[in-house]
N, C-alpha and C positions, 0 to 999 in steps of 0.2 A: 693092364697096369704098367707095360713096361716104359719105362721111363720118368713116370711120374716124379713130380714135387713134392716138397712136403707144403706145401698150399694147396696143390688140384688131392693131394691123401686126406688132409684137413677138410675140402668140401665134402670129398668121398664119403668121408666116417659121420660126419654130423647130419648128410640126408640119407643115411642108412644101410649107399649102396654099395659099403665096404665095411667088413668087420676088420676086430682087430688080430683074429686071428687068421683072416685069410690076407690081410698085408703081410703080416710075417711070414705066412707059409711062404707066399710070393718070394719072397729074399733070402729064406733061408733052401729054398728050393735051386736059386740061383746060384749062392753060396756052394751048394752042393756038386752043382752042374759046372761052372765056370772056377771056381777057386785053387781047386786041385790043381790049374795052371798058374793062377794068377799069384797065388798066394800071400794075399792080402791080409786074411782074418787070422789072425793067432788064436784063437779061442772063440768057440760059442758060450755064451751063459748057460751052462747044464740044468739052469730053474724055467728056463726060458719058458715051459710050457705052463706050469705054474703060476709066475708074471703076468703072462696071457690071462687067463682064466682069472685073476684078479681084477687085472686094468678093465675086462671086459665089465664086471659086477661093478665097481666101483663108479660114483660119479663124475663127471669130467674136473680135469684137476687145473685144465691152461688150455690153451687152443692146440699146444704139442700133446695132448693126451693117449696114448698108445701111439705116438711116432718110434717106427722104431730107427735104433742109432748105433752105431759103435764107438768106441775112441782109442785113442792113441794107447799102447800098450805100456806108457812109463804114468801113468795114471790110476792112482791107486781105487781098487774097487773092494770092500768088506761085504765079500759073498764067497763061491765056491769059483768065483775065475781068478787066475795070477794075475801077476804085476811084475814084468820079465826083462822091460826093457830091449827084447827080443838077445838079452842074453843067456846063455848057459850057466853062469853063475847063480842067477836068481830062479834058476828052471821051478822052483820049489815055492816060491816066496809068496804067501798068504797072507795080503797086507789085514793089519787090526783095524783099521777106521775106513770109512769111503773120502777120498778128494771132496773140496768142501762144491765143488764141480757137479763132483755125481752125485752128491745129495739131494744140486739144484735140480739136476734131473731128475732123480726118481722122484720129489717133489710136484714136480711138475706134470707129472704120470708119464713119463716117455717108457720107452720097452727097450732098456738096454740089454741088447742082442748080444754084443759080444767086445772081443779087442781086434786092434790092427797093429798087424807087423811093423816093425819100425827100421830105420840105421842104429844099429846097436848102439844103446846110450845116445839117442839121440843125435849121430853122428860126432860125436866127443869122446872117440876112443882109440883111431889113427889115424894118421895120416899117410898111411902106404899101400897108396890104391887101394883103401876099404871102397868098394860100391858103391852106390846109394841104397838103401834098401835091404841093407846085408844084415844078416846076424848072426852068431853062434847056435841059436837056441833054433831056428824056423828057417834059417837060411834065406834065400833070396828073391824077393819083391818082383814082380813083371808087367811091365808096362802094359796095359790094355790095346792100346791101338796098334802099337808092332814091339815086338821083343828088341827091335834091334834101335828104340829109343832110350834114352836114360830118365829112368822115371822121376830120379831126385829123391830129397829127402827131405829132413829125416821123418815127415810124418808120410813116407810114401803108403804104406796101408791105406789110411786113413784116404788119402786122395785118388791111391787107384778102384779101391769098394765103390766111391761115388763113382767114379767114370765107368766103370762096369755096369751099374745099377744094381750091385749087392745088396743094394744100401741106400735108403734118401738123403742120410747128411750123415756128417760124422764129425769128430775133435780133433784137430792137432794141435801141435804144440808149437813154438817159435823160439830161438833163441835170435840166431842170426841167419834169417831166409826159409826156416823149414817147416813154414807154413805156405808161403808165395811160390820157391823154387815147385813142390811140387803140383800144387793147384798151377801153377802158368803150362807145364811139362805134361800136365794131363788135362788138360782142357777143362778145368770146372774150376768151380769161383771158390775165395776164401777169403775170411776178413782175419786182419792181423789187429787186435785192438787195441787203444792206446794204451801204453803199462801202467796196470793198476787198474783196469776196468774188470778185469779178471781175477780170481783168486789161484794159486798156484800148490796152497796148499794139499799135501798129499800126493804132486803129483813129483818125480825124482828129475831133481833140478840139474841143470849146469851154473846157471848163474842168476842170482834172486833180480839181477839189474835189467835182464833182458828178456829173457824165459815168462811166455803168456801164452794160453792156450788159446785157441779160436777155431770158430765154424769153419768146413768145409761142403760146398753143397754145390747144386747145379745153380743156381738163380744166388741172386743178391739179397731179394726178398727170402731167402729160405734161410742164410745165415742171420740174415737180422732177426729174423723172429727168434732163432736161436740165442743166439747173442743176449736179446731183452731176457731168454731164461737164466744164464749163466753169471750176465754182469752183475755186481757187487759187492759193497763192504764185508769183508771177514773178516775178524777178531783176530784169525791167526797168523792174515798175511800183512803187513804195514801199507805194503805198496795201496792197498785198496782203499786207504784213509780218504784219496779222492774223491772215492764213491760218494762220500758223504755230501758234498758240494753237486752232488751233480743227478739228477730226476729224467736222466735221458729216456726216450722211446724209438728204439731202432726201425722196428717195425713202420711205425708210423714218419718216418723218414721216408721211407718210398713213396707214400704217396704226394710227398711237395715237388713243387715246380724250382724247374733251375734257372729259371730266368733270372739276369744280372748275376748270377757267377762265376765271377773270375777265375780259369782256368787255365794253366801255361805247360804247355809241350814243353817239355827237356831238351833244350840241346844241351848232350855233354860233351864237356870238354877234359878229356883224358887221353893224354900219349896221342897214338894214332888213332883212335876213336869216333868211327861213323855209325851210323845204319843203313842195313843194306837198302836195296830199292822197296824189298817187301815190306821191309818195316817202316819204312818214310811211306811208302803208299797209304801204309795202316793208319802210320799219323794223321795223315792231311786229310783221310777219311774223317777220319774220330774227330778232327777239327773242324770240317765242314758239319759235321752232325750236329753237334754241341750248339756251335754255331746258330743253326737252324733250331732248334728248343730254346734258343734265349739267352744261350752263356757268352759271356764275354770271354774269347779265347786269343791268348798270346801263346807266341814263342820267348823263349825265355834262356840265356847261354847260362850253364848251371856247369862251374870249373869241380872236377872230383877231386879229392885231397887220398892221398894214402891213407885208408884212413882204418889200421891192421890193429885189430881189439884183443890178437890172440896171448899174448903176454897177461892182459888185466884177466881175461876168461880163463884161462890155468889156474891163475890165483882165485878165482873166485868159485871155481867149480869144486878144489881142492876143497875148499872150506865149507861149501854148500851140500857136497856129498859127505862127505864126513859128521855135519850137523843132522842131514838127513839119514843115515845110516843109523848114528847112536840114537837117533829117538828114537829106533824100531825095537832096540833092546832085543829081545830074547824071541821075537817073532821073525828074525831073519838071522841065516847064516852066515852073512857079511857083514862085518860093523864096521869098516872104513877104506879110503880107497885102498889101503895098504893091504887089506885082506883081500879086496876084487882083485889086485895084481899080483898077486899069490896063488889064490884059486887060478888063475887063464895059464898060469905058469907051468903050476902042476896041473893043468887039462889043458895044454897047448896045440896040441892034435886038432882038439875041437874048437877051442877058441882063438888062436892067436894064428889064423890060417893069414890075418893081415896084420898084427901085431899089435899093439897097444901102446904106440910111442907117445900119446896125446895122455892118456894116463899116466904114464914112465914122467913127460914133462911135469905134467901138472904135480906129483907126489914130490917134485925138486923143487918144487918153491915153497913160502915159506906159510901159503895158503891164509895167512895173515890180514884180516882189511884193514887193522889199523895200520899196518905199517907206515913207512912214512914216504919209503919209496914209492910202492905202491898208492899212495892215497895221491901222489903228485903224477904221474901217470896216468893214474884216472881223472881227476881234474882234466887233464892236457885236453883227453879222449873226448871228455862230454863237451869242452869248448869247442874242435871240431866238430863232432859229431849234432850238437847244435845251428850249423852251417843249413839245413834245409830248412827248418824253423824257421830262423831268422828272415830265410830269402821268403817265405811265405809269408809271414807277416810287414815286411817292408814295402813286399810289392803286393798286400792287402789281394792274395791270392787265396782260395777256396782249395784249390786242388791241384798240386803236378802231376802230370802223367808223360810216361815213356814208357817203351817196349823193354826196358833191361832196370831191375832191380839194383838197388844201392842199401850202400851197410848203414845210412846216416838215421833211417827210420827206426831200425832195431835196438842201432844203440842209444839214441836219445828218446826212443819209448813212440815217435809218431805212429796213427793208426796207417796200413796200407791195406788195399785192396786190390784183388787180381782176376782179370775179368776174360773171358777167352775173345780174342782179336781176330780168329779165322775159321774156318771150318779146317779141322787136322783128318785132312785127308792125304796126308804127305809124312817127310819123317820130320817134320824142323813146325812144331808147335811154339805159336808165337801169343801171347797175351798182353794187353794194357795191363800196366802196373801204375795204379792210383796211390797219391801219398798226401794224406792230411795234415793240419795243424795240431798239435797234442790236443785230445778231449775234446776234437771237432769229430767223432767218428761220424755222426748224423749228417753233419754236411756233406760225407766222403760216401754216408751212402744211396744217399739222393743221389748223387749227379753219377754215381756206377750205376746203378738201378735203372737209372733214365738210358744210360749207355748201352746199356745190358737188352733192355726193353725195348729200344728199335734199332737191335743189331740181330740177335738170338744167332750166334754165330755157332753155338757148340752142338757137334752131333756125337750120338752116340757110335761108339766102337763096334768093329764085328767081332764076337768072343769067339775063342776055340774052348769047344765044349771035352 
């Protein structure tokens, strides 16, 4: 089993020659062997064998039926696992409801295994040297391939579990990069999908304008099947109101042809801003490949703007956490940022080993959307932030692709996708970062898939057991 998909798990279980409880022992065996280093999982489901023994009796519910999964540990689960944030303040916190996420999933009959470690709060809690990976509560994340790489964040759990093979796929989250930073840093794939294909509900936000959760897995085809379980309208999130417009099939995107797809390599243009020789080499690869299956592939000079969102994300996490907070009422011992920066205060020993200046800011503003300041600010932000859109639709482009990630898809909502570009047998992992039209995620995952598919660049890691 080792290495498997959740495609080659899916042929496994439906001709027989794998249960659903000898997949899980598989990973949770590994978990037990390998984690104690890596320290990815924050929690196993303590029902897990229970679950088992259910999904097993029961008839197939999706083609994910006993896949088993973990997700991101700021995702609410209503069972016997926390919801932690990988902080010390919430070490306790028993959310009341499941994410409208994890419902899709146990819907779906998936075998949610367990949670993954995160950057505390999602990486929105300082800015003074916090790690990637770090947290109060589970401490620190480790790179699979060499300790002595930066695994990233904030969904690092979440991306090192797959690169280990703890785990076939799993959830993270995104505000700005921390679903891509860590999928490109660990060699396996993740879809970031357009804002609003995803529901967010239940899960603890920084900002309702940026923050969407998405697949993490080894293949392209493994998130997208994922994805077709998760994406759609919820009642409790607005953003999902697109859903309604739109009858996508992820899945079924892999199997189309890219022929006549316009494609454009990034040249950027920023300060002194090149790519090294490895990563020009990757390009002109990935150009001639494309090339060769049918796409019409340009170069394309793409100027970066400063384009610093931290100002409007203070303000909007202030108000997003606080909203999220007082829903929980009497089921949590924190009701607002002001109480989590009180607790880390008085247990500063344990929590404030890099301090909480990104809290500290955000509690000084005036956490306000209507304002008026703030509402022209933001304006400004989405008129840049706009700038890739635009240039894809002018030059009636399919897809940009470069080796270094930009802030323009997160904050105007485009889907991205990240795909591994070498074999990481070295310390300096490099990946193709794909970037869509908003609500093209389907086109975005053909022409990765096709990339994906006659490349197979990603090997797996040697563990220390």
């Amino acid at each position: 089993m080792k290495d498997y998909t959740v495609k080659t798990l899916i042929e496994k279980i439906n001709a027989k020659e794998l249960s659903i409880h000898e997949i899980s022992n598989y990973y949770l065996n590994r978990i037990k062997i390998y984690d104690g280093y890596l320290n990815s999982i924050s929690e196993i489901n303590p029902d897990i064998n229970q679950i088992i023994d259910e999904l097993e009796q029961k008839k197939q519910k999706s083609k994910l039926h006993g896949i088993p999964i973990v997700i991101k540990d700021n995702i609410q689960t209503k069972d016997h696992m926390h919801t932690t944030a990988n902080s010390y303040a919430l070490k306790d916190f028993l959310a009341p409801f499941d994410a409208t996420i994890v419902k899709k999933l146990r819907d779906a009959g998936m075998l949610l295994l367990g949670k993954t470690n995160l950057s505390e709060f999602a990486y929105f809690m300082s800015n003074d040297d916090m790690p990637s990976g770090y947290g109060s509560l589970h401490g620190q994340v480790k790179h699979p391939y060499d300790e002595k790489i930066n695994p990233l964040g904030s969904s690092t759990g979440s991306a090192v579990s797959v690169a280990a093979d703890l785990i076939p796929i799993s959830i993270g989250t995104e505000t700005n990069g921390s679903l891509m930073a860590p999928a490109y840093k660990n060699s396996i794939t993740s879809i970031k999908p357009s804002l609003g294909f995803v529901s967010r509900y239940g899960i603890i936000p920084i900002s309702q304008f940026q923050d969407t959760p998405g697949p993490m897995a080894k293949t392209v085809e493994d998130c997208a099947l994922l994805l077709d379980v998760i994406y759609g309208y919820d009642s409790q999130d607005q953003a999902t109101e697109i859903c309604k417009s739109y009858k996508p099939s992820f899945y079924e995107a892999t199997k189309k042809s890219i022929k006549d797809k316009k494609i454009a390599v990034l040249n950027y243009i920023y300060k002194d801003f090149t790519y090294s020789k490895e990563e020009q080499d990757i390009l002109n690869e990935a150009k001639a490949l494309l090339t060769s299956l049918g796409a019409k592939v340009i170069e394309l000079d793409f100027e970066l703007d400063d384009l610093n969102n931290e100002e409007t994300l203070l303000i909007e996490f202030k108000h997003d956490i606080n909203n999220y907070f007082s829903s929980l009422k009497e089921s949590c011992s924190i009701n607002s940022l002001e109480d989590l920066i009180s607790f880390n205060n008085k247990h500063a020993k344990r929590c404030l080993v890099h301090g909480q200046s990104i809290f500290e800011a955000a509690q000084k503003t005036s956490g306000d959307l209507n304002d008026s300041y703030y509402k022209a600010i933001k304006a400004e932000q989405m008129k840049k932030a706009k700038k890739l859109e635009n240039m894809l639709i002018a030059h009636q482009i399919d897809a940009a692709v470069s080796t270094m990630r930009n802030s323009y898809a997160p904050i105007y909502g485009n889907p991205t996708i990240s795909v591994p570009a070498k074999a990481l047998n070295d310390l300096n992992p490099i990946s193709l970062v794909f970037f869509g039209k908003k609500y093209d995620d389907e086109t975005l995952i053909t022409i990765t898939h096709q990339y994906e598919k006659h490349t197979h660049y990603r090997i797996p890691p040697k563990l220390k057991g």
